[in-house]
C-alpha positions as CSV (number, residue, x, y, z in Angstrom):
1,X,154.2,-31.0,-204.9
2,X,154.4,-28.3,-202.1
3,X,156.8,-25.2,-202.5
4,X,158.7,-24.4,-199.5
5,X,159.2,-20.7,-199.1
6,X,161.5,-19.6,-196.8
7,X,161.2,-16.0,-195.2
8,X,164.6,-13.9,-194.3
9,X,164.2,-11.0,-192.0
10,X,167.0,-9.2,-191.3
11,X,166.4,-5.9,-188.9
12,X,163.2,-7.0,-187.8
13,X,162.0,-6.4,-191.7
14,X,160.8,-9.4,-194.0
15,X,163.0,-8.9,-197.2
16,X,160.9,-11.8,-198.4
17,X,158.0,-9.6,-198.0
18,X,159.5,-6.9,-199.3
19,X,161.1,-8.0,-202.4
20,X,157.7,-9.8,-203.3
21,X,155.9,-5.8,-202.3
22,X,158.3,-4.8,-204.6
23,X,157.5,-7.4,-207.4
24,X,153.7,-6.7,-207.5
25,X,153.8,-2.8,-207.6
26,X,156.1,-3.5,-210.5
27,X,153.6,-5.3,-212.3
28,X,150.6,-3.5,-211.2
29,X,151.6,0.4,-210.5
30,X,148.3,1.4,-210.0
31,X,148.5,-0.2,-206.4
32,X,151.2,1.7,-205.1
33,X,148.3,4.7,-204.9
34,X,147.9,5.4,-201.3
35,X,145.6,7.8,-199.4
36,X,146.3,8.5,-195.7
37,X,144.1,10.5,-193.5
38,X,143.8,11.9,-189.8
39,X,141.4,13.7,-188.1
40,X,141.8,16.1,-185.7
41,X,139.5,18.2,-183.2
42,X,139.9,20.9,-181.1
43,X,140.1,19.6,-177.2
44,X,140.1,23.3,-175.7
45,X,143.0,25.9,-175.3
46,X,145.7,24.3,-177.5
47,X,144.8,20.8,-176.9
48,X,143.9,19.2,-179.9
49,X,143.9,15.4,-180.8
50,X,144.2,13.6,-184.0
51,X,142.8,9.7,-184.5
52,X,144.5,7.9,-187.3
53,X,142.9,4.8,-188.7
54,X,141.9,4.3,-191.9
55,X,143.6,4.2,-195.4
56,X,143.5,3.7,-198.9
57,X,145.8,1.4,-200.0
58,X,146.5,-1.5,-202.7
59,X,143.1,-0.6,-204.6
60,X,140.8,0.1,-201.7
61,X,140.1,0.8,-198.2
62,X,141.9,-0.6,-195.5
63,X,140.4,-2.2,-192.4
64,X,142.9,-4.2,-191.4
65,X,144.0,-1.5,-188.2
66,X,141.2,-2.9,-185.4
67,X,141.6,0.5,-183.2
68,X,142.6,4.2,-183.8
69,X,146.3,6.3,-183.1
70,X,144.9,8.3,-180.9
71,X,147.6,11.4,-181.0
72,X,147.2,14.7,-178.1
73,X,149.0,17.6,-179.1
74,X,149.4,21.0,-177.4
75,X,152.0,23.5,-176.5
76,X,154.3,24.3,-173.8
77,X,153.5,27.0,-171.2
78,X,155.5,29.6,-172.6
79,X,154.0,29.4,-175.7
80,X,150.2,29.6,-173.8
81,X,149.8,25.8,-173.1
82,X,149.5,23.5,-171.0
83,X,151.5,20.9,-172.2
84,X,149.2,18.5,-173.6
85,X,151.1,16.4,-175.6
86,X,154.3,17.7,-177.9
87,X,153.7,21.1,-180.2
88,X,152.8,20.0,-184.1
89,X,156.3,21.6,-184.7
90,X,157.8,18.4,-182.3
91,X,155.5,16.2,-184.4
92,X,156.9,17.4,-187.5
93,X,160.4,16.4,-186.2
94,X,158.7,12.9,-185.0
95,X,157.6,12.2,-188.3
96,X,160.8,13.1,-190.1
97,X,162.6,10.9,-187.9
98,X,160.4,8.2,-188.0
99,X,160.2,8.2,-191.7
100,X,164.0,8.4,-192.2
101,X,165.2,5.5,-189.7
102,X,162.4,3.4,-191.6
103,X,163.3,4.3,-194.6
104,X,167.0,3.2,-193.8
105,X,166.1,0.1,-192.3
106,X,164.3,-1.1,-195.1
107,X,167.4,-0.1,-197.3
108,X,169.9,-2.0,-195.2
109,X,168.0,-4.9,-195.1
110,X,167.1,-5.2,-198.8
111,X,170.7,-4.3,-199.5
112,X,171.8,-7.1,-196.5
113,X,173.3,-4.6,-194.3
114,X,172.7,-6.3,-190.7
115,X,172.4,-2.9,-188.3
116,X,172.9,-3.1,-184.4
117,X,172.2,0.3,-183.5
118,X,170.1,3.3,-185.6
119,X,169.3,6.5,-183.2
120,X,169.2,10.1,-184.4
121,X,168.3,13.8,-182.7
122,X,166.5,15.9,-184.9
123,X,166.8,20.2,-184.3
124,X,164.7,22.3,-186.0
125,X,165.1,26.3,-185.6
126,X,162.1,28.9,-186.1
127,X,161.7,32.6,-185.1
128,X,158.0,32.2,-183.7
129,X,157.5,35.8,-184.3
130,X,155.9,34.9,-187.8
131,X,153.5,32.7,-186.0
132,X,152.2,34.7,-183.5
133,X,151.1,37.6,-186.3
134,X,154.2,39.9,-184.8
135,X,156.3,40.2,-188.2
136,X,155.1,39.0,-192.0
137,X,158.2,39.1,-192.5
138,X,159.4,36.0,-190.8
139,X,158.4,32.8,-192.3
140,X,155.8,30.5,-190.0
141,X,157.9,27.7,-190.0
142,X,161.2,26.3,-189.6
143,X,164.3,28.4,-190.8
144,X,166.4,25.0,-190.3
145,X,166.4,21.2,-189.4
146,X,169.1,19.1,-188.9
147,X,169.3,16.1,-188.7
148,X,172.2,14.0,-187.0
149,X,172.2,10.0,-187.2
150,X,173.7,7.5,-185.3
151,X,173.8,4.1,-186.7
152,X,175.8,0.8,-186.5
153,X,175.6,-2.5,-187.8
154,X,178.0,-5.3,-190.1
155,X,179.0,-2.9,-192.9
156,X,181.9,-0.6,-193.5
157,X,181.0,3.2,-192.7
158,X,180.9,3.8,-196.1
159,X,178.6,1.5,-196.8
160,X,176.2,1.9,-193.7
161,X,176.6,5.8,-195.3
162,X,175.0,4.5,-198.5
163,X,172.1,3.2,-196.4
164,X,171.5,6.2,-194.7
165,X,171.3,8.4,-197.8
166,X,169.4,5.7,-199.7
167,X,166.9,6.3,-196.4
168,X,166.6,9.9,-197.3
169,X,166.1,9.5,-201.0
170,X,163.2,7.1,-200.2
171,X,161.7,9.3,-197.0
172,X,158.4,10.4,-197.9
173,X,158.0,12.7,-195.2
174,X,161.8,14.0,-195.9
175,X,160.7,14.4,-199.4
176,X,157.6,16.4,-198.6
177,X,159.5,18.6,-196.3
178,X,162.5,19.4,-198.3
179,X,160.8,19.9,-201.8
180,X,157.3,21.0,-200.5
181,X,153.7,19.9,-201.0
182,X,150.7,21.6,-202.3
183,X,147.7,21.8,-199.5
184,X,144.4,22.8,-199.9
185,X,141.9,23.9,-197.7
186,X,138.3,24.0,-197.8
187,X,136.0,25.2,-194.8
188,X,133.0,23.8,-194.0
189,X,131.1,26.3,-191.4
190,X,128.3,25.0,-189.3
């Protein structure tokens, strides 16, 4: 006797996959511990670039990724660059974005909302005085971000509303952002 299992993707996502994701960290939660990492060194001036490859995941390393993100960042020449790649700030908005939009899609398509069209702009405001050391009293980082979001698809506004909320509920970097992270750092001198 063979089982036929037939796979539904809607928005390019498996919700076959998903559901059965879903299934397994429900009755094993001690897979659903992740551990990402990147590394980073120092390319000159402020050129840096981060390689992104392996992962914990599922109960153990990850190898599945054959070949590295290889990631250049820098900043523009009126904030002494030379415009290596986009300023960590800019990354910070990549990430953000990229988190939410996925995050959204993966709602719609578990909640069978088929989207035609998901684009957003991201703006984040900072006072780069507390950066550079000139006032303490200005925080390092951003004062603001807002986020604007574009999106489409076979569902009522209300509903495609519901999707992109559900999308920032379930945003890790959103979340990290918004209600903060603890960071440690250790130095290791040479």
């Amino acid at each position: 006797m063979t089982e036929t299992i037939t796979h539904t993707v809607r928005n390019g996502v498996d919700t076959t996959n998903l559901f059965a994701t879903l299934d397994v960290l429900k009755a094993q939660p001690e897979l659903a511990r992740f551990r990402f990492r990147a590394r980073n060194q120092w390319m000159g001036g402020s050129h840096n670039r981060s390689t992104i490859k392996d992962f914990y995941a599922a109960g153990g390393e990850d190898t599945s990724r054959a070949a590295a993100f290889t990631l250049d960042a820098g900043e523009p020449a009126i904030l002494i660059g030379e415009d290596d790649g986009p300023n960590p700030a800019e990354f910070l908005l990549h990430a953000l974005a990229a988190c939410v939009t996925t995050s959204l899609v993966y709602a719609a398509a578990a909640r069978k909302v088929k989207l035609t069209a998901v684009s957003s702009t991201l703006e984040g405001d900072l006072d780069v005085q507390g950066a550079m050391g000139l006032d303490d009293g200005i925080r390092n980082g951003f004062e603001q971000i807002r986020i604007t979001v574009h999106i489409a698809g076979e569902a009522t506004p209300e509903k495609l509303r519901e999707v992109v909320a559900r999308g920032t509920d379930r945003s890790v970097v959103f979340d990290s952002i918004t209600r903060g992270v603890p960071v440690s750092v250790e130095v290791v001198t040479d």
